[in-house]
TORKOL-4160 file (C-alpha; in steps of 0.2 Angstrom, whole numbers, padded with zeros to 4 digits, m for minus):
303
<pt num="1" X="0000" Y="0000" Z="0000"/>
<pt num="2" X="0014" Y="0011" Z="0002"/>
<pt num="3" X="0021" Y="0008" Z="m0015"/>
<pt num="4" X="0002" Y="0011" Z="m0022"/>
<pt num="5" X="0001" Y="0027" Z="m0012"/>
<pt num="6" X="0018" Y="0034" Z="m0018"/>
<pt num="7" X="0013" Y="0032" Z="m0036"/>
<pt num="8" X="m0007" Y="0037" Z="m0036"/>
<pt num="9" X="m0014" Y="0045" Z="m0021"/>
<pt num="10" X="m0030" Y="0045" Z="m0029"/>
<pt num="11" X="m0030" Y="0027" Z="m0032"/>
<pt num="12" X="m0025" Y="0023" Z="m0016"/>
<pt num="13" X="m0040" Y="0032" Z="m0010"/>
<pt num="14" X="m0054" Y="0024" Z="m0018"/>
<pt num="15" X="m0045" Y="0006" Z="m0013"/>
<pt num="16" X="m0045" Y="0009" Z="0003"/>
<pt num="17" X="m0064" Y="0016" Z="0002"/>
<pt num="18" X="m0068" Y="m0003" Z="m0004"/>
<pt num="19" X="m0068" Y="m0017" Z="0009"/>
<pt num="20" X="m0052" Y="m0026" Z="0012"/>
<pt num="21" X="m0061" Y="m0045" Z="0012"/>
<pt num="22" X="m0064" Y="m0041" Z="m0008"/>
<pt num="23" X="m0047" Y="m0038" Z="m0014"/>
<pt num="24" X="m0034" Y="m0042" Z="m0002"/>
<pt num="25" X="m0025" Y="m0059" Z="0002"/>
<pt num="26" X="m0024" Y="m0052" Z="0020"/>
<pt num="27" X="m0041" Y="m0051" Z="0024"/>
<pt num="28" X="m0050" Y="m0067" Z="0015"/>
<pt num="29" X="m0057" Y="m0080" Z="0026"/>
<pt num="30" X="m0050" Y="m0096" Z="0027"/>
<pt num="31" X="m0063" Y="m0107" Z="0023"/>
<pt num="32" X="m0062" Y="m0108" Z="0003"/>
<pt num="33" X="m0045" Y="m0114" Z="0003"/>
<pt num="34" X="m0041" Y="m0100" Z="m0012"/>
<pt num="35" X="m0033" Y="m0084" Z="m0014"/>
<pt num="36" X="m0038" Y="m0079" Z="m0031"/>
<pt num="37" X="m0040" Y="m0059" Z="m0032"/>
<pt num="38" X="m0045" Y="m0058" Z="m0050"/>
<pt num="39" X="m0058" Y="m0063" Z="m0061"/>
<pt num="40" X="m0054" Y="m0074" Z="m0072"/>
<pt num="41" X="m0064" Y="m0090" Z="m0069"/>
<pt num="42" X="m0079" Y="m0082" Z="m0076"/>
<pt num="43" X="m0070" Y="m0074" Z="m0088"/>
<pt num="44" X="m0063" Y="m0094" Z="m0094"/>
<pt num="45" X="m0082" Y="m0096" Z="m0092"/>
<pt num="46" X="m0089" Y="m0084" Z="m0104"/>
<pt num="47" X="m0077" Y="m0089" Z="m0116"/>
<pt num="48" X="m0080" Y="m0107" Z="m0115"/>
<pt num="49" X="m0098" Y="m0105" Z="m0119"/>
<pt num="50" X="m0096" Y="m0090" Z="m0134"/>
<pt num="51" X="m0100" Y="m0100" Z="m0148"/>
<pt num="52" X="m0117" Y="m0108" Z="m0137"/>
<pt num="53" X="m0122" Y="m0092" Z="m0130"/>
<pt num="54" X="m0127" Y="m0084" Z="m0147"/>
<pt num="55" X="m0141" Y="m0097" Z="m0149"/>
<pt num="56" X="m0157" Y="m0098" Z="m0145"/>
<pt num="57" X="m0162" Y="m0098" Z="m0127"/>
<pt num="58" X="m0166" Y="m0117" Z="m0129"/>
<pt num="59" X="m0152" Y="m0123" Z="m0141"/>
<pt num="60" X="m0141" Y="m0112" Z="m0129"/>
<pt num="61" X="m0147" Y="m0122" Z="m0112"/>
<pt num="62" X="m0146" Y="m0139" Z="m0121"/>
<pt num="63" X="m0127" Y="m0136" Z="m0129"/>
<pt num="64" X="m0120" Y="m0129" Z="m0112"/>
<pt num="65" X="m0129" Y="m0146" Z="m0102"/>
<pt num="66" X="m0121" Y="m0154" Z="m0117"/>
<pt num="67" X="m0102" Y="m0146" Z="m0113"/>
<pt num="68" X="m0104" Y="m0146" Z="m0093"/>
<pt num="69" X="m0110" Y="m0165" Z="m0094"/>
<pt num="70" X="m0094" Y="m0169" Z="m0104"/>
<pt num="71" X="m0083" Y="m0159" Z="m0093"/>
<pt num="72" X="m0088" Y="m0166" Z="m0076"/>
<pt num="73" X="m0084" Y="m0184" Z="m0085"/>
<pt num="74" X="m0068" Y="m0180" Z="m0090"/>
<pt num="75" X="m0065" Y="m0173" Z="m0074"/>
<pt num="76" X="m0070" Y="m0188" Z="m0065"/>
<pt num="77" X="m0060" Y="m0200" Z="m0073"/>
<pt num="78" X="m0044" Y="m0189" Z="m0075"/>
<pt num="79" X="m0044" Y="m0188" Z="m0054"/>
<pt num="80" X="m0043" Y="m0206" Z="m0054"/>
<pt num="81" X="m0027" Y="m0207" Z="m0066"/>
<pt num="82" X="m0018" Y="m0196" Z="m0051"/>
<pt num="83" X="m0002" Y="m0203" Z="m0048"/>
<pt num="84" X="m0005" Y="m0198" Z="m0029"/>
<pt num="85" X="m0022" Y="m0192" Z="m0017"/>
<pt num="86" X="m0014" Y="m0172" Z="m0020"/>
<pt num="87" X="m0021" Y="m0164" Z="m0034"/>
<pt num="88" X="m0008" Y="m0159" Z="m0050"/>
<pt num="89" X="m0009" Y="m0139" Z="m0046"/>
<pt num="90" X="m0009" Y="m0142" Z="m0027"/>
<pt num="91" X="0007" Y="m0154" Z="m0029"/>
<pt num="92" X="0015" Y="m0140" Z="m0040"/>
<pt num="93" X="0012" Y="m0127" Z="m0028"/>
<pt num="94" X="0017" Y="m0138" Z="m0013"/>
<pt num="95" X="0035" Y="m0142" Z="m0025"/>
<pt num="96" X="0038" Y="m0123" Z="m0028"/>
<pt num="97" X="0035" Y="m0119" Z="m0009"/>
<pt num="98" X="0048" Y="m0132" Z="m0004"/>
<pt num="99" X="0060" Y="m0124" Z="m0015"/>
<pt num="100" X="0056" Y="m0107" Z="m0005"/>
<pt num="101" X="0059" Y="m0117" Z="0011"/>
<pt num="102" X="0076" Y="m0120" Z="0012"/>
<pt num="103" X="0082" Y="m0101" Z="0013"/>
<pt num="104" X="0070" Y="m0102" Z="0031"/>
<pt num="105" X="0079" Y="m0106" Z="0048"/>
<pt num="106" X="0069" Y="m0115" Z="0063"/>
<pt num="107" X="0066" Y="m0115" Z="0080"/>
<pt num="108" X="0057" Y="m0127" Z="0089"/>
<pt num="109" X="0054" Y="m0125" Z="0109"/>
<pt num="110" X="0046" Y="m0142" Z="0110"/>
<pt num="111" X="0028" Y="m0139" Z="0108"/>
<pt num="112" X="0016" Y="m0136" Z="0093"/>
<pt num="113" X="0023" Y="m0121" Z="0091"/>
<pt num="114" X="0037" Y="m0117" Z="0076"/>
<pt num="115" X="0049" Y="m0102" Z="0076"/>
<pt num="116" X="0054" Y="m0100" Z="0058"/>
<pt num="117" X="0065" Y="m0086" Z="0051"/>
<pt num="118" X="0061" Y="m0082" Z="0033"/>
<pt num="119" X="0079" Y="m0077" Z="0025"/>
<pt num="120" X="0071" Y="m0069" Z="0009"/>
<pt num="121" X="0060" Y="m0059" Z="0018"/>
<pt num="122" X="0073" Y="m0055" Z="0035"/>
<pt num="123" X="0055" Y="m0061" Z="0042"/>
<pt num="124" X="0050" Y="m0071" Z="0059"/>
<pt num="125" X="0034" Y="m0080" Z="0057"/>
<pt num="126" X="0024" Y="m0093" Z="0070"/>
<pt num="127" X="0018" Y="m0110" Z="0063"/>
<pt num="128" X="0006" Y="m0118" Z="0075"/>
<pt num="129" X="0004" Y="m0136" Z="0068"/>
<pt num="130" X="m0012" Y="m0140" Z="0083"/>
<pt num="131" X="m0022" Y="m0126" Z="0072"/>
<pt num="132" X="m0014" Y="m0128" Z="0056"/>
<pt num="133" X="m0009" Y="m0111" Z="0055"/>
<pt num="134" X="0006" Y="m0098" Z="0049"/>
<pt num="135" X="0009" Y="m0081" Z="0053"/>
<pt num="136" X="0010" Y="m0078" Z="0036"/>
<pt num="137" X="m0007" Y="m0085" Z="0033"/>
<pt num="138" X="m0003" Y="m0092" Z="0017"/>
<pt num="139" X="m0007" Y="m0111" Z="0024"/>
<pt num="140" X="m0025" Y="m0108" Z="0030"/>
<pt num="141" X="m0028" Y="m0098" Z="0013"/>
<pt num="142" X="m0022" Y="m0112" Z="0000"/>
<pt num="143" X="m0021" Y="m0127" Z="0010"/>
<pt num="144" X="m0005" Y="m0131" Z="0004"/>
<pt num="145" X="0008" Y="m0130" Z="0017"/>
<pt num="146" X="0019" Y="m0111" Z="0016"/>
<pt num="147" X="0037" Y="m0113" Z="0014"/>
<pt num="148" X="0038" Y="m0109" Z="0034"/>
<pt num="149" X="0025" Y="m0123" Z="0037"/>
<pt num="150" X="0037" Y="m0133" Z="0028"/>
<pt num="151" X="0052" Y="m0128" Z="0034"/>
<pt num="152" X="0046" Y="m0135" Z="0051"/>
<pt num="153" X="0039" Y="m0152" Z="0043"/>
<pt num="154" X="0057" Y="m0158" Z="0035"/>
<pt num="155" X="0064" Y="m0153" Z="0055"/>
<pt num="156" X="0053" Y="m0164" Z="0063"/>
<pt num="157" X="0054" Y="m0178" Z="0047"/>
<pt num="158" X="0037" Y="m0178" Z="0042"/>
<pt num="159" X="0026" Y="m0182" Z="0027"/>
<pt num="160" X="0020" Y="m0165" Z="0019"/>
<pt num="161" X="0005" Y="m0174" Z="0011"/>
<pt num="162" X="m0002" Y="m0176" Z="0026"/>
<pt num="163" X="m0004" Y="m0157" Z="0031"/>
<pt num="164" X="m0013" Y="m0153" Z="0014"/>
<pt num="165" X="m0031" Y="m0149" Z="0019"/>
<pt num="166" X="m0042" Y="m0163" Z="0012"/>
<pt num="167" X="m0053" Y="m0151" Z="m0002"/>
<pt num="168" X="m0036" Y="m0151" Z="m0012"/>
<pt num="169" X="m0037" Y="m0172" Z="m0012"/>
<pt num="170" X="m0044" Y="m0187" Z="m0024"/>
<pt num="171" X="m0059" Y="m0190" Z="m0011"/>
<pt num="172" X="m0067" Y="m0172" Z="m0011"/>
<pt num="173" X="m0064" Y="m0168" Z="m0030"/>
<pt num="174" X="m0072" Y="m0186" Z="m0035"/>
<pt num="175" X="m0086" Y="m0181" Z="m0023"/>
<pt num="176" X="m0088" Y="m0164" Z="m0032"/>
<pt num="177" X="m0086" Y="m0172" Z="m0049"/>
<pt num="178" X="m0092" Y="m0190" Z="m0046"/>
<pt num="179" X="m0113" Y="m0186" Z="m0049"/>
<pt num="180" X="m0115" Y="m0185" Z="m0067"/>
<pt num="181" X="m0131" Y="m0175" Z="m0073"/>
<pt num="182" X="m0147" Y="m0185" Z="m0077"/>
<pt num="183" X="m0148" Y="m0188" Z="m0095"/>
<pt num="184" X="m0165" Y="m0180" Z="m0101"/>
<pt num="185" X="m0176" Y="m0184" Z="m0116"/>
<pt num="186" X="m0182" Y="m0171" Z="m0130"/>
<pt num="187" X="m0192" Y="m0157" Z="m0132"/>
<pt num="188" X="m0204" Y="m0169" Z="m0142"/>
<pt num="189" X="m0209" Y="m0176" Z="m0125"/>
<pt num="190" X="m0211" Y="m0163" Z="m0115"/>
<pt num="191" X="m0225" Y="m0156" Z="m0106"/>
<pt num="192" X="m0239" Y="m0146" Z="m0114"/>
<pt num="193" X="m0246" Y="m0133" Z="m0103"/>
<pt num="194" X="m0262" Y="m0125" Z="m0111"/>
<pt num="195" X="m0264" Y="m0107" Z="m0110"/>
<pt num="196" X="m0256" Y="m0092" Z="m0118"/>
<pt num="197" X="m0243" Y="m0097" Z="m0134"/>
<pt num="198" X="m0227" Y="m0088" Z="m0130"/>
<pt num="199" X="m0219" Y="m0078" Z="m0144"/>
<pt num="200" X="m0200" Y="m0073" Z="m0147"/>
<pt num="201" X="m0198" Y="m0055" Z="m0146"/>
<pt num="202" X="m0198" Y="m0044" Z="m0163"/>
<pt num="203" X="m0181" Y="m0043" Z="m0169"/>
<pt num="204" X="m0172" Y="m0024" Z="m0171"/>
<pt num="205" X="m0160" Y="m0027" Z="m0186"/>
<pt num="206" X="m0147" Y="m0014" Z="m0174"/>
<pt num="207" X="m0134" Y="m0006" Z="m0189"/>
<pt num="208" X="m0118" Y="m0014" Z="m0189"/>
<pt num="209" X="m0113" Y="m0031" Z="m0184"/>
<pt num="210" X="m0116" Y="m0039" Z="m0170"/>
<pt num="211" X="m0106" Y="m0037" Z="m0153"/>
<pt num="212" X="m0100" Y="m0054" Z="m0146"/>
<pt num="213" X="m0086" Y="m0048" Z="m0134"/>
<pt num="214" X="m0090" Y="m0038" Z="m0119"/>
<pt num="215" X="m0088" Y="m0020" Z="m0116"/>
<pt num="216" X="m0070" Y="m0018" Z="m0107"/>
<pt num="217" X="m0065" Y="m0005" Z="m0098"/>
<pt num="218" X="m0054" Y="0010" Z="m0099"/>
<pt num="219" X="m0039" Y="0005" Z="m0091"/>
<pt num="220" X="m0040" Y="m0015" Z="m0097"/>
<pt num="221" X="m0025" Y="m0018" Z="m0112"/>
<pt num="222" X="m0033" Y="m0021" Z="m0131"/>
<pt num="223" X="m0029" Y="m0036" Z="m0143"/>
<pt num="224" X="m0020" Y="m0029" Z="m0159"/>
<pt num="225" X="m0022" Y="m0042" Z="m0172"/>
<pt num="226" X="m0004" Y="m0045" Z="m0181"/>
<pt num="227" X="m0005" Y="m0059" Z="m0194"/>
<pt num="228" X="m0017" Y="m0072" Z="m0188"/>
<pt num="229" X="m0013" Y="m0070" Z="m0168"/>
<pt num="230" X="m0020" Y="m0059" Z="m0157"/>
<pt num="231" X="m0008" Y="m0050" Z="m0148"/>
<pt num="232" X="m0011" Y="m0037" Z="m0131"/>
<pt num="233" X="m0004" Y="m0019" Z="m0133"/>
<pt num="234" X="0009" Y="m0012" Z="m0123"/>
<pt num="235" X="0001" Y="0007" Z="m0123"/>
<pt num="236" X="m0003" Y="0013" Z="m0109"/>
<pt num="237" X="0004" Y="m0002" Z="m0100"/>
<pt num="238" X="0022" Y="0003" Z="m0099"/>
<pt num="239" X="0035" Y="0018" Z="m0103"/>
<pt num="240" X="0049" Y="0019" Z="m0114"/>
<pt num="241" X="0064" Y="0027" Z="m0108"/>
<pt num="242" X="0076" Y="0033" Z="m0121"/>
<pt num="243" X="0096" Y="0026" Z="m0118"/>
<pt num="244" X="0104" Y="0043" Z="m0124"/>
<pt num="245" X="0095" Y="0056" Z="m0113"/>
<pt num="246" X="0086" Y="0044" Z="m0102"/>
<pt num="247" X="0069" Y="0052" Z="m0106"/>
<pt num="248" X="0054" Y="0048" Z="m0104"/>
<pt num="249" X="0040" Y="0042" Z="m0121"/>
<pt num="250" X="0054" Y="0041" Z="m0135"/>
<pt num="251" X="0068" Y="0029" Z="m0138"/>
<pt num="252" X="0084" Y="0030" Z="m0147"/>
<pt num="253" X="0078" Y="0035" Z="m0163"/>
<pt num="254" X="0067" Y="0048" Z="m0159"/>
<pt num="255" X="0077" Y="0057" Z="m0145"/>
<pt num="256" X="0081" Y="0075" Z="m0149"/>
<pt num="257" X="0100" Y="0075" Z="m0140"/>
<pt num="258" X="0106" Y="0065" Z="m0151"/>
<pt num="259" X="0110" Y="0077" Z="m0164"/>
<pt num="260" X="0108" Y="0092" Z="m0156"/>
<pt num="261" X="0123" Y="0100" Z="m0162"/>
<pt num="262" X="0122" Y="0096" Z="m0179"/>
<pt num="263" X="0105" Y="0101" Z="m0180"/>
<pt num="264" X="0110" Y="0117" Z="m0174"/>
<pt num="265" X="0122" Y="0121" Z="m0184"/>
<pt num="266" X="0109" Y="0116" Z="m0199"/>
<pt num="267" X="0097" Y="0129" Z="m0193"/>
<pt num="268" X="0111" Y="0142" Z="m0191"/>
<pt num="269" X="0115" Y="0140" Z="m0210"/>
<pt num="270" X="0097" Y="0140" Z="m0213"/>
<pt num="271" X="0088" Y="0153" Z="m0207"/>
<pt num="272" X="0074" Y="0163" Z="m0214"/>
<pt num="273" X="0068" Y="0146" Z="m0221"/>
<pt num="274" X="0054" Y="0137" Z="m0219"/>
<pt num="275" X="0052" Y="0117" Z="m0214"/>
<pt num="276" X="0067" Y="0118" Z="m0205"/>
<pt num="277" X="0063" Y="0101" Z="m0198"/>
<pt num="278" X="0059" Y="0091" Z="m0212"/>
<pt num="279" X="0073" Y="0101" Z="m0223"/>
<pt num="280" X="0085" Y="0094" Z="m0209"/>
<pt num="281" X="0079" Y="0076" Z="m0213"/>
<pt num="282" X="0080" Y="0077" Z="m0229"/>
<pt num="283" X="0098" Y="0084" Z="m0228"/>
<pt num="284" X="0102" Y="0067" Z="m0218"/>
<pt num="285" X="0096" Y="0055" Z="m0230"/>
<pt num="286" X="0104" Y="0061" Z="m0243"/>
<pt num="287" X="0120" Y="0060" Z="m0234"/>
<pt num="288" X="0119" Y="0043" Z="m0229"/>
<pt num="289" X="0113" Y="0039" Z="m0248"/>
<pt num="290" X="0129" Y="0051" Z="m0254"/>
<pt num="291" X="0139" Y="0039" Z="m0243"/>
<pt num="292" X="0132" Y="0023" Z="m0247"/>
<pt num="293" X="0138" Y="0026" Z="m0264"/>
<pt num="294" X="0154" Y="0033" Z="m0262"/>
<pt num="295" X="0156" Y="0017" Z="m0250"/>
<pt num="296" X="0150" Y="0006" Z="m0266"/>
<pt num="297" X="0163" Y="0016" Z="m0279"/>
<pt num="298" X="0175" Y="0012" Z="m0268"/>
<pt num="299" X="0173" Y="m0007" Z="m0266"/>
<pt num="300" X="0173" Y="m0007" Z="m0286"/>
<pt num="301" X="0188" Y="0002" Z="m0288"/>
<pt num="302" X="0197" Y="m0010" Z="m0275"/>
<pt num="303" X="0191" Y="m0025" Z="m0286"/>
């Protein structure tokens, strides 16, 4: 926050306005085992379902029952290929945390408490194994032991599978995974209702084509297309810095010290005239092309 407020106080106005429970790792509850702060499950979502969601209300509903049916299989039977009871992106985060691990020093007093020293951080942080908790609360967000956490369990010779919380394991993600939807029959056999035929609302033919990607916002980066791939612009993202001057929103090419003396002696010479600039450029290329050739005489005459 101190780094936000140093560069926007503005920004870190209106984020402090905003409760802390929505947007920092700090103040999220324990209980979902996930420390996601951005949106991009439903964004994987709405992308997943673009080609159904253009439908009709009914083709739309069948098609995504279609595609979740499908998924929840291949989920199901891909759990049961594990080659142990940790889920893959659970065992990956539990291997890089191990790697952070051995830069941590330990002290135990000889309860269930762990004094760990975080050498990365120049940190102290307390593990209590009882409660399954870290200082750093990164264990009771994931579920996957922090690099502290494990910095005690190799002390003390224990299994680091065992202190994984049970959500991230074979036995709850078959559980979430292992009742498939009821197949259903067609709309030939549904029910008839009498009453009041529904109609579909008149169509507005709208100028233009039709809109399929949502409305992003201002400060969100845009896809430039380049050749057949869809690449994210840089603008607004970043800023250049130029190696000459070291200023700011130009580069090498562009930075006016790097010929300042010769373009001052050019506008000495030529005073009183107009497009001094582009006269100037002008002036350049037809030196380089003037010694491009004399380059090429050269090379012939040596031959």
């Amino acid at each position: 926050m101190v780094k936000l407020r140093a560069v926007s106080d503005e920004g870190y106005a209106q984020l402090m306005e905003k409760d802390g429970k929505f947007w920092s790792r700090a103040f999220f509850q324990s209980h979902s085992k996930c420390d996601s702060v951005d949106n991009n499950m439903s964004e994987t979502f709405n992308s997943w379902i673009l080609k159904p969601r253009c439908k009709a209300p009914i083709s739309m509903i069948r098609e995504i029952i279609e595609m979740c049916t499908e998924r929840r299989r291949d989920k199901k039977f891909s759990a049961s290929r594990w080659p142990t009871d940790v889920s893959p992106r659970a065992r990956d985060r539990l291997k890089l945390h191990m790697d952070l691990s051995h830069a941590c020093g330990v002290l135990w007093p000889g309860e269930t408490d762990f004094q760990i020293y975080d050498g990365l951080q120049s940190f102290t942080h307390v593990v209590n194994f009882q409660e399954r908790t870290c200082t750093c609360r990164v264990w009771q967000s994931t579920g996957v032991p922090c690099p502290h956490a494990l910095r005690a369990i190799n002390y003390q010779e224990w299994n680091p599978d065992d202190f994984i919380d049970v959500s991230l394991k074979r036995e709850k993600y078959l559980a979430a995974y292992g009742q498939p939807l009821e197949c259903s029959r067609g709309e030939e056999v549904w029910r008839q209702f009498d009453g009041e035929k529904l109609l579909p609302p008149i169509i507005k033919s709208i100028p233009g084509r039709p809109k399929k990607n949502r409305r992003k916002a201002r400060f969100e980066p845009k896809k430039i297309k380049k050749g057949k791939k869809n690449i994210i612009s840089k603008k607004g993202t970043i800023v250049i810095h130029c190696k000459i001057c070291g200023g700011e929103g130009h580069n090498m090419k562009g930075c006016p010290v790097r010929n300042k003396e010769e373009y001052a002696q050019f506008v000495k010479e030529s005073q009183g005239t107009s497009s001094t600039m582009s006269s100037f450029t002008n002036a350049k290329k037809a030196k380089r092309k003037r010694g491009n050739s004399e380059t090429e005489q050269r090379a012939k005459n040596q031959c």
